[in-house]
MILORO-554101 format. One line per field, with one value per residue (C-alpha): x, y, z. Coordinates in steps of 0.05 Angstrom, whole numbers. Example, Ala and Ser with C-alpha at 12.3 -4.5 7.8 and 13.67 -1.06 7.14 Angstrom:
<atoms>
u [246 / 273] $
v [-90 / -21] $
w [156 / 143] $
</atoms>
This chain:
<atoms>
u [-363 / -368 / -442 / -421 / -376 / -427 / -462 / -396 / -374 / -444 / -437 / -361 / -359 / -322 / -269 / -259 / -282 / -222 / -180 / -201 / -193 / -129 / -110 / -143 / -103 / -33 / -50 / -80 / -8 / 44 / -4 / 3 / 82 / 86 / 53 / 85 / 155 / 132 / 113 / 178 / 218 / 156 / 183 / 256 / 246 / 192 / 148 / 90 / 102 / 79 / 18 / 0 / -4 / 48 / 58 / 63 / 0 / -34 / -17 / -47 / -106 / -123 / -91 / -94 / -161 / -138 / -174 / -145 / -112 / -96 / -59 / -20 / -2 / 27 / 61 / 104 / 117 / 145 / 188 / 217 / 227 / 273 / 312 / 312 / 302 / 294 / 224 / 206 / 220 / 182 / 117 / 118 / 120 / 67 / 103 / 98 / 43 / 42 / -4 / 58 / 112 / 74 / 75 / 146 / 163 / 183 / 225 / 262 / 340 / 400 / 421 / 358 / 314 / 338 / 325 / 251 / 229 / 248 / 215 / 149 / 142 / 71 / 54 / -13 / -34 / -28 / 31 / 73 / 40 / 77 / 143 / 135 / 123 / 176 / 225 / 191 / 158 / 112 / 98 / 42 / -29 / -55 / -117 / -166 / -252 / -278 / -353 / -365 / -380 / -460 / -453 / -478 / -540 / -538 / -558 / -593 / -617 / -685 / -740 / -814 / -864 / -914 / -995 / -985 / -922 / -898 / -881 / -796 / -756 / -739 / -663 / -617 / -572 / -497 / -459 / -424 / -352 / -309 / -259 / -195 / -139 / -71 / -4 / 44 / 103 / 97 / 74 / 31 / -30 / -72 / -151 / -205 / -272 / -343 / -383 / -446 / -480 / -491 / -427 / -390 / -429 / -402 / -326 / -336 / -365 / -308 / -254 / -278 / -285 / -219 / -188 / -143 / -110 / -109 / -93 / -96 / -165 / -127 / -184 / -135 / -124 / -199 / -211 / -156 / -188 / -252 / -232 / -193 / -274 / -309 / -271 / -262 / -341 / -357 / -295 / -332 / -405 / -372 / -306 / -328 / -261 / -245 / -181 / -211 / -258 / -288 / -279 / -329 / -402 / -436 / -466 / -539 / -561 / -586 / -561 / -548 / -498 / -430 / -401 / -348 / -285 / -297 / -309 / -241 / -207 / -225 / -221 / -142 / -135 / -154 / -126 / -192 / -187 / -229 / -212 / -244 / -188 / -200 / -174 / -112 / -108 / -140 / -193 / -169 / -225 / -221 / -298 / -369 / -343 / -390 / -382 / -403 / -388 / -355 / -393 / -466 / -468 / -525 / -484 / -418 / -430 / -405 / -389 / -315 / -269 / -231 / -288 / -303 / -291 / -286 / -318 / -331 / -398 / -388 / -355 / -387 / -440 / -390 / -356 / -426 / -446 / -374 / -390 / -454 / -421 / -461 / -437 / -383 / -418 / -495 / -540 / -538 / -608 / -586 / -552 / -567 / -578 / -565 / -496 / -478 / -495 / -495 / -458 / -537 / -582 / -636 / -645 / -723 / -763 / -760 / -690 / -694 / -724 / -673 / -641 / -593 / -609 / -558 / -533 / -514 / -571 / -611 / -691 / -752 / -776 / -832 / -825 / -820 / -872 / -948 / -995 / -1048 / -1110 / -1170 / -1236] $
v [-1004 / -1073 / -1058 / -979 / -1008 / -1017 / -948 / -915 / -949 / -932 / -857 / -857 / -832 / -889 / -848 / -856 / -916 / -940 / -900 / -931 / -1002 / -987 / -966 / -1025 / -1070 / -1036 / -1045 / -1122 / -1137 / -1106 / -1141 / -1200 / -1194 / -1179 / -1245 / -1282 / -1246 / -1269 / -1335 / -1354 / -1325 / -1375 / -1433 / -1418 / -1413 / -1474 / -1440 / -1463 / -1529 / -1505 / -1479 / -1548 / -1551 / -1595 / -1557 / -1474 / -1499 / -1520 / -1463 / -1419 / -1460 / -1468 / -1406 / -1353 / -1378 / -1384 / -1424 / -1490 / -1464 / -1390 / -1422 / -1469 / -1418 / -1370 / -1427 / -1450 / -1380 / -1378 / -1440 / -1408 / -1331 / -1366 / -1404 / -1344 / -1279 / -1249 / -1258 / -1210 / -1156 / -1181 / -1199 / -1125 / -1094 / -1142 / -1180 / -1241 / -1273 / -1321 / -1371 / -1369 / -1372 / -1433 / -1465 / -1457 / -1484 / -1556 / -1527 / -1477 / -1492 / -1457 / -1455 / -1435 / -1395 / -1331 / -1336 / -1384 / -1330 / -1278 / -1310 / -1325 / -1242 / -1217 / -1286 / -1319 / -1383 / -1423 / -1389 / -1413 / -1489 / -1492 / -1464 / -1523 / -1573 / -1553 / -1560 / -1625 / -1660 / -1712 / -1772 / -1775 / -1806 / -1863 / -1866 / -1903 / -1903 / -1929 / -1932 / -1879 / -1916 / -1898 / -1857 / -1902 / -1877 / -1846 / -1885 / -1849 / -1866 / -1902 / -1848 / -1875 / -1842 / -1799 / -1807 / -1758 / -1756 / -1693 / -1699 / -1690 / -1637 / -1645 / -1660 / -1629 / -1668 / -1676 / -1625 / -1658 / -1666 / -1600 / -1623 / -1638 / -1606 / -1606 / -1598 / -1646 / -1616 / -1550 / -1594 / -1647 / -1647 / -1685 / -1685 / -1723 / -1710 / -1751 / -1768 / -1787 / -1861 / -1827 / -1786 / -1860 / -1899 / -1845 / -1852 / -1932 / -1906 / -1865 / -1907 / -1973 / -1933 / -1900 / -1970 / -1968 / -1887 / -1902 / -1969 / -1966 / -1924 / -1868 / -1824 / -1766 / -1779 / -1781 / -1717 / -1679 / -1703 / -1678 / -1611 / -1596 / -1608 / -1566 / -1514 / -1505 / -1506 / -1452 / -1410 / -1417 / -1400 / -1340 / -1312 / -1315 / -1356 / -1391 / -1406 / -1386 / -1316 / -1288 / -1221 / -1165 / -1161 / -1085 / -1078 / -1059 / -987 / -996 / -1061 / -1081 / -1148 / -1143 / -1164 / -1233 / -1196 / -1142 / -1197 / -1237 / -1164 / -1139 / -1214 / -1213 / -1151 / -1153 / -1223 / -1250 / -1206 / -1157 / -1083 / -1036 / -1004 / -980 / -932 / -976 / -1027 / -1064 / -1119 / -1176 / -1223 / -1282 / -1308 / -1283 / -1240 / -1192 / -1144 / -1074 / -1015 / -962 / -898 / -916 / -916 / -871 / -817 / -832 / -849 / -907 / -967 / -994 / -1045 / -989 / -965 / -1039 / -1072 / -1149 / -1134 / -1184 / -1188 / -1149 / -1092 / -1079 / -1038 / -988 / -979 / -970 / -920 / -890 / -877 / -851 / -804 / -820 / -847 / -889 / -934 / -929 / -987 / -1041 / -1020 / -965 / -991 / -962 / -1017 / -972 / -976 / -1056 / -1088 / -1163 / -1203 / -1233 / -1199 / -1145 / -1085 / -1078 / -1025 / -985 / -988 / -970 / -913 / -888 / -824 / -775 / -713 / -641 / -664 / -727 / -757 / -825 / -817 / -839 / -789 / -741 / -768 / -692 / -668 / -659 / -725 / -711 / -708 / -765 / -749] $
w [1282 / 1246 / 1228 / 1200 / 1157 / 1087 / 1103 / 1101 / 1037 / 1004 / 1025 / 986 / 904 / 852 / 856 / 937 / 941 / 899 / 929 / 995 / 969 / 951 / 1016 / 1049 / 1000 / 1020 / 1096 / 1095 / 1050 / 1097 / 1161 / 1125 / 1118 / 1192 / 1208 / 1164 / 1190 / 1263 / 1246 / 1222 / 1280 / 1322 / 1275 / 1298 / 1367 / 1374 / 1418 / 1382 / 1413 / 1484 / 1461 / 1439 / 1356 / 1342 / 1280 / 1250 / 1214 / 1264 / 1307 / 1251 / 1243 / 1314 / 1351 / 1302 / 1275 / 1199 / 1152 / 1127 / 1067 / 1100 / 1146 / 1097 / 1066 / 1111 / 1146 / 1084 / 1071 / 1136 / 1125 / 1057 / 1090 / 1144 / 1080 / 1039 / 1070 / 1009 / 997 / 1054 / 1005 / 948 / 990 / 1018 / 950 / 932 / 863 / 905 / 952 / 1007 / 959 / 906 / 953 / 977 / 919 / 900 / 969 / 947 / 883 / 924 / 927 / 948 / 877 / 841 / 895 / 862 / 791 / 803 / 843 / 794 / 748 / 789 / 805 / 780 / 759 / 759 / 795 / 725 / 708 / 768 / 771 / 703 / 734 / 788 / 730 / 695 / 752 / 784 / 718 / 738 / 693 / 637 / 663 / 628 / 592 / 637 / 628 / 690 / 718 / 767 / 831 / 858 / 921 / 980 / 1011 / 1089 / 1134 / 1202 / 1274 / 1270 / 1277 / 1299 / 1258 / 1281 / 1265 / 1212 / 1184 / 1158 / 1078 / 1073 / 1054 / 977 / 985 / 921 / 876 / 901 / 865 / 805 / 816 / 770 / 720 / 735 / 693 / 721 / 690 / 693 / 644 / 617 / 551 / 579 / 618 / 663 / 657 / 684 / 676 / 688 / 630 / 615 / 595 / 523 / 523 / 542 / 487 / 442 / 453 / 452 / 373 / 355 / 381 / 338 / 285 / 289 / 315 / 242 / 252 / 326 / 338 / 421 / 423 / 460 / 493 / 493 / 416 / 400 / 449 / 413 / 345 / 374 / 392 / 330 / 292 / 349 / 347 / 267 / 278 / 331 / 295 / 232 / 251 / 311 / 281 / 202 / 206 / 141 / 91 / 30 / 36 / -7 / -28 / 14 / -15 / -16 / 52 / 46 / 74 / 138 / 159 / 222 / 211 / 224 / 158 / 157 / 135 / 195 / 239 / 222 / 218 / 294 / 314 / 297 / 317 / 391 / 394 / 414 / 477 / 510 / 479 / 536 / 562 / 631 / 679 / 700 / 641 / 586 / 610 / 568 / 576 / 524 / 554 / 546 / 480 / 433 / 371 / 378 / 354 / 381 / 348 / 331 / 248 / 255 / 284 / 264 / 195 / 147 / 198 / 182 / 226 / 258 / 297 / 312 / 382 / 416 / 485 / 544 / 571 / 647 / 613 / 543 / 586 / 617 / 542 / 516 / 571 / 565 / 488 / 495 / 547 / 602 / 665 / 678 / 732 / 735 / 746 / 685 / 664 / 642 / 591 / 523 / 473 / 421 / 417 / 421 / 354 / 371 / 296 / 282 / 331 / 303 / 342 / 385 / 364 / 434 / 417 / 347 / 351 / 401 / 379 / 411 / 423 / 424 / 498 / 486 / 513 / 489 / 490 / 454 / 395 / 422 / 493 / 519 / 472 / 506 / 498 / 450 / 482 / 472 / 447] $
</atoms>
C-alpha cells in the first residue's frame, strides 16, 4: 500500500489533490488529539512507569517511537490538557497545536490560562515566544566578542596502511553554526552570531572611531547604527525610497523601467508584501520580492501603478501564467517572460518578440507559418 501511495497522488487533479490534503490534515489533527487525550489519562494513572520510561517523554520517545521533539511536545501538552481541559477543544478545531501549547506550558496559571491561550489561538511560532517573554521576561545579554574556539580534530583507532594506500574521501566543511535571535522582552532581543577575522577587525574600526557618541563601544549600538545606513541604502537603490522626489519625468515610448514614483507608490501600497491573491488568501511574502505588471503594456495599453504588483519569487510565475490565462499550475518553464518586467532588467529577444495571439496564447511571430525553403 505504502509503495501505491505517490502513484495515486500523481493520478489526482489540483483540485483533488487539495481536497485530499485537506482531508489528510483533518484526520492526522483529531489522531493527534486522541493521543494526546490518552497520554494524559497514562500520566494520571502512572502506568508508564511499568513499562520502564521513567517519564511520558520517554514513553513517547521510546514506546510510541516519537522523535525527540514530537514527543516533547505531545507530552507537555498532555501535562497542560490534565490542568486545563480546555485545550482539548481548541486542538481539535485546530486554533491551537501541541508545539504552542508546549510552549505556553511554563506560563500557564490558574489565573491566566484562559485569556494567554485566547490570545495564542492562530498564532505563529514568533508570535507566541513573545507572549512567553512578555509573561516571563528574561534579562538583557551583555555585549561580549569572544574568539571562536578551533574545533579539535577526531581522533581514530590506528589503521596500518596498506602497499597502496587508497587516496581519502574529501571530507566537507562543518556546517557553520545559524544565528541566534531570541527574544527576551517583547522589546529586547538576544543575538549572537559568528563573524569573520575581517568582519571583527571592522567593528574594532568603528567602535574607536565612535569611542566619543558611544563611550562603552556597545556592539549592539554600532550594529543598530549599521543597519539604520544599510538599509537607507538597499531602500534607496530597490524601493526608489527617498524624502525629497522629484516630480515624475515623461516616460519614453517603449520603455521597459518601472519608473521611481510607481515603484514607491505599489511599494506602500502592498506594504512591502506579496499581492498574488490565491484561492484561500493573499501570499504575503515580504522575501525574494519583484515588480511586474499585471496586464502586459503592449496589450493593455499605457502602464500606470494600478496595474502594478509586489510579487514574491515562488508565486510571480502562477500570477504571470494566471494573467496570461494559461494554467494555473504547469511546470515553471513554462513561464512566459513576457509578462514580469524586472525594475532594471531588459527583456531577451526570444521574449521580445513574444506576441499573443486571438486565444490568448504566447508564441513566436511566424512560428506556424511554412519554413522557406533553401536553395
Amino acid at each position: 500500500m505504502n509503495e501505491n501511495i505517490l502513484a495515486d497522488a500523481a493520478r489526482l487533479s489540483d483540485e483533488a489533490l487539495h481536497s485530499k490534503l485537506k482531508l489528510l490534515a483533518v484526520g492526522e489533527r483529531e489522531a493527534t488529539v486522541e493521543v494526546v487525550g490518552h497520554l494524559a489519562e497514562l500520566d494520571a494513572r502512572r502506568s508508564h512507569l511499568g513499562e520502564g520510561p521513567g517519564s511520558v517523554c520517554s514513553y513517547c520517545r521510546d514506546v510510541l517511537g516519537y522523535s525527540e521533539d514530537a514527543a516533547w511536545n505531545r507530552a507537555a501538552s498532555a501535562n497542560v490538557m490534565r490542568r486545563f481541559p480546555m485545550v482539548l477543544g481548541w486542538l481539535a478545531d485546530g486554533t491551537l497545536n501541541v508545539t504552542t501549547v508546549r510552549m505556553l506550558r511554563p506560563v500557564l496559571t490558574t489565573e491566566n490560562h484562559q485569556a494567554v491561550l485566547t490570545e495564542a489561538r492562530r498564532r505563529s511560532k514568533t508570535e507566541v515566544e513573545l507572549i512567553v517573554r512578555r509573561l516571563a521576561p528574561k534579562p538583557d545579554v551583555p555585549s561580549t566578542i569572544r574568539k571562536a574556539s578551533a574545533s579539535a580534530p577526531i581522533v581514530g583507532p590506528t589503521i596500518l596502511e596498506p602497499d597502496n594506500p587508497v587516496p581519502p574521501l574529501p571530507v566537507p566543511p562543518p556546517t557553520p553554526p545559524r544565528p541566534v535571535i531570541a527574544p527576551l522582552t517583547p522589546e529586547r532581543y538576544h543575538v549572537g552570531m559568528t563573524v569573520s577575522k575581517e568582519t571583527h577587525d571592522k567593528l574594532r574600526r568603528a567602535q574607536a572611531l565612535l569611542c566619543r557618541e558611544i563611550r562603552n563601544g556597545d556592539a549592539a549600538a554600532i550594529f543598530d547604527r549599521a543597519l539604520d545606513a544599510l538599509l537607507e541604502k538597499v531602500e534607496k537603490k530597490k524601493l526608489a525610497a527617498t524624502d525629497s522626489p522629484r516630480p515624475p519625468r515623461r516616460i519614453r515610448s517603449g520603455s521597459r523601467a518601472i519608473p521611481a514614483h510607481v515603484r514607491r507608490a505599489v511599494w506602500k501600497r502592498d506594504e512591502g508584501r506579496c499581492a498574488f491573491d490565491g484561492r484561500s488568501s493573499r501570499c504575503g511574502e515580504t522575501r525574494f520580492l519583484e515588480w511586474h505588471h499585471v496586464h502586459h503594456s503592449g496589450a493593455k495599453g499605457r502602464r500606470r501603478w494600478r496595474t502594478s504588483r509586489c510579487d514574491a519569487g515562488p508565486t510571480t510565475s502562477t500570477r504571470a501564467i494566471r494573467c496570461s490565462g494559461a494554467s494555473i499550475s504547469p511546470p515553471r518553464t513554462t513561464r512566459p517572460r513576457c509578462i514580469v518586467f524586472p525594475g532594471n532588467t531588459r527583456r531577451s529577444g526570444t521574449a521580445a518578440r513574444q506576441r499573443r495571439d486571438d486565444d490568448g496564447r504566447w508564441s513566436e511571430p511566424g512560428a506556424n507559418a511554412p519554413r522557406r525553403q533553401s536553395r
